[in-house]
C-alpha positions in Angstrom: 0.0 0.0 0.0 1.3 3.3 -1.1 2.0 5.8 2.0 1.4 9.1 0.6 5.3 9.4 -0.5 4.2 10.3 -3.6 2.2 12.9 -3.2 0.8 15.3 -5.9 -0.2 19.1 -5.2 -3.6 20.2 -6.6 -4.8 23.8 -6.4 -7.7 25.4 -7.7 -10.7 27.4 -6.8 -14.3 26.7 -6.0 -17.6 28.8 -7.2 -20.4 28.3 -4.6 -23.7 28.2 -6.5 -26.3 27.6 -3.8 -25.9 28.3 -0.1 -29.2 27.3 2.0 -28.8 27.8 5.6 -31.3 26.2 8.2 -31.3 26.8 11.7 -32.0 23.1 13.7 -31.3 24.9 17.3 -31.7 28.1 18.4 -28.9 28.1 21.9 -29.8 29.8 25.1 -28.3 33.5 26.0 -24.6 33.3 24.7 -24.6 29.6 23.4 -24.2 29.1 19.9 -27.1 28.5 17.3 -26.9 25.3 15.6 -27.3 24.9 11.7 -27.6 23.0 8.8 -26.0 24.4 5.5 -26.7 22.7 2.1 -24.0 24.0 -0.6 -23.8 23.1 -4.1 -20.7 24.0 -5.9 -18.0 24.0 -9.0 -14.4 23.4 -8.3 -11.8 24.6 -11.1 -8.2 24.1 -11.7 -6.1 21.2 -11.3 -9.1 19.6 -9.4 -12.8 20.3 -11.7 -16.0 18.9 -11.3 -19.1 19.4 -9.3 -19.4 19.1 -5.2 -22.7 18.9 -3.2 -22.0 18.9 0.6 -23.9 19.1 4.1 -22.7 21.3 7.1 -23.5 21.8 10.4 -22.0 24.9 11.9 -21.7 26.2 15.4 -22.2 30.2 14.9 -21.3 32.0 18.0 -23.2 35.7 18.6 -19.8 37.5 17.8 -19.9 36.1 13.8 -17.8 33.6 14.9 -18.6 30.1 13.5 -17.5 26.2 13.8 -18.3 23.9 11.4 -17.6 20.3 10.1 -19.1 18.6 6.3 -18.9 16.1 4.0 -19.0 16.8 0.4 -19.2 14.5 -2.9 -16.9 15.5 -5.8 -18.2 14.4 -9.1 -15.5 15.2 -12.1 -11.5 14.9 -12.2 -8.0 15.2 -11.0 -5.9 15.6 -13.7 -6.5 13.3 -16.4 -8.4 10.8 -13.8 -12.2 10.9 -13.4 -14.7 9.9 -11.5 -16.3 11.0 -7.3 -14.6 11.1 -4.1 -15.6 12.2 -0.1 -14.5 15.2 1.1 -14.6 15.2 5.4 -14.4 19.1 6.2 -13.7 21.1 9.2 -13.1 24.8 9.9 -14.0 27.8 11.4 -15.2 31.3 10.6 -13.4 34.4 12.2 -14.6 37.5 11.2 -15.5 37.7 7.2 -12.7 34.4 6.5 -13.2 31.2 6.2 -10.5 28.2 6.7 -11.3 25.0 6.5 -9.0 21.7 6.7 -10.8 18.7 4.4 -9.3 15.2 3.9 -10.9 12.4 1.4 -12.6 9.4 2.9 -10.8 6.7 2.2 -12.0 3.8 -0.1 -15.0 6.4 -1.0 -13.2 6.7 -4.8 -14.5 5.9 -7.8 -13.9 4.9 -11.3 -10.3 5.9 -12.3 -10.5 7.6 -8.6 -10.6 5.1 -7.1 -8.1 4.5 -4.1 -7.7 8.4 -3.7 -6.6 9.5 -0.6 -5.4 12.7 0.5 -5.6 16.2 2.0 -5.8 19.6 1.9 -7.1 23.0 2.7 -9.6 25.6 1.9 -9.9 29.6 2.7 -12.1 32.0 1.7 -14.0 35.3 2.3 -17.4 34.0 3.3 -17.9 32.0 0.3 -16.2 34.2 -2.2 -12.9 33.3 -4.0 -12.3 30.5 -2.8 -8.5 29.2 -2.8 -8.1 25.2 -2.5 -5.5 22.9 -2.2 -5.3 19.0 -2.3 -2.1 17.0 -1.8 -3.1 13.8 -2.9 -2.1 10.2 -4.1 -3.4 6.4 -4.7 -3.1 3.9 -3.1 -1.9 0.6 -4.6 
């Protein structure tokens, strides 16, 4: 089984096309409100294709927010295509978002199939943002 040792750097960009926020749980006096985000978006540059994924954030009354996901990836890496997991987790500070993401392993398909790897995402609340996925396959 391959280690990671060969590990290839993607970069790219996403475009968020929907952003649908629902509040499950409104927290007493200075606890944080709980809620469910649905996000559909387009990833572009070394990594392309389509990503639907499912948050739950932690926003604190400051603007402050917490939050963890899973996303599928429908498209390719290079000249390899096919889906892939995403596991997400970040935070919001002020207008920025950073996020730290990993794949699920064994959730590859097609010619993605054994992908495993990780990366990072930052943004300013949902706008330009700035990926990176350092990723390889297993044997």
């Amino acid at each position: 089984m391959n280690d990671g040792g060969n590990r290839i750097h993607a970069t790219g960009h996403i475009q968020v096309h929907t952003y649908e926020p629902t509040a499950y749980d409104h927290g007493a006096e200075g606890a944080p409100d709980l809620t469910e985000i649905h996000v559909s978006e387009t990833f572009a540059g070394d990594l392309t294709g389509e990503g639907t994924a499912r948050f739950l954030q932690a926003a604190r009354a400051g603007g402050s927010a917490s939050f963890v996901g899973l996303e599928r990836v429908t498209g390719a890496i290079g000249e390899r295509a096919g889906s892939f997991v995403l596991q997400d987790a970040g935070t919001v500070q002020g207008s920025t978002v950073s996020g730290q993401w990993f794949v699920v392993p064994g959730s590859g398909t097609e010619q993605l199939s054994g992908l495993r790897g990780e990366g990072h995402v930052t943004a300013e609340l949902g706008q330009n943002a700035k990926i990176t996925l350092n990723h390889w396959f297993e044997d």
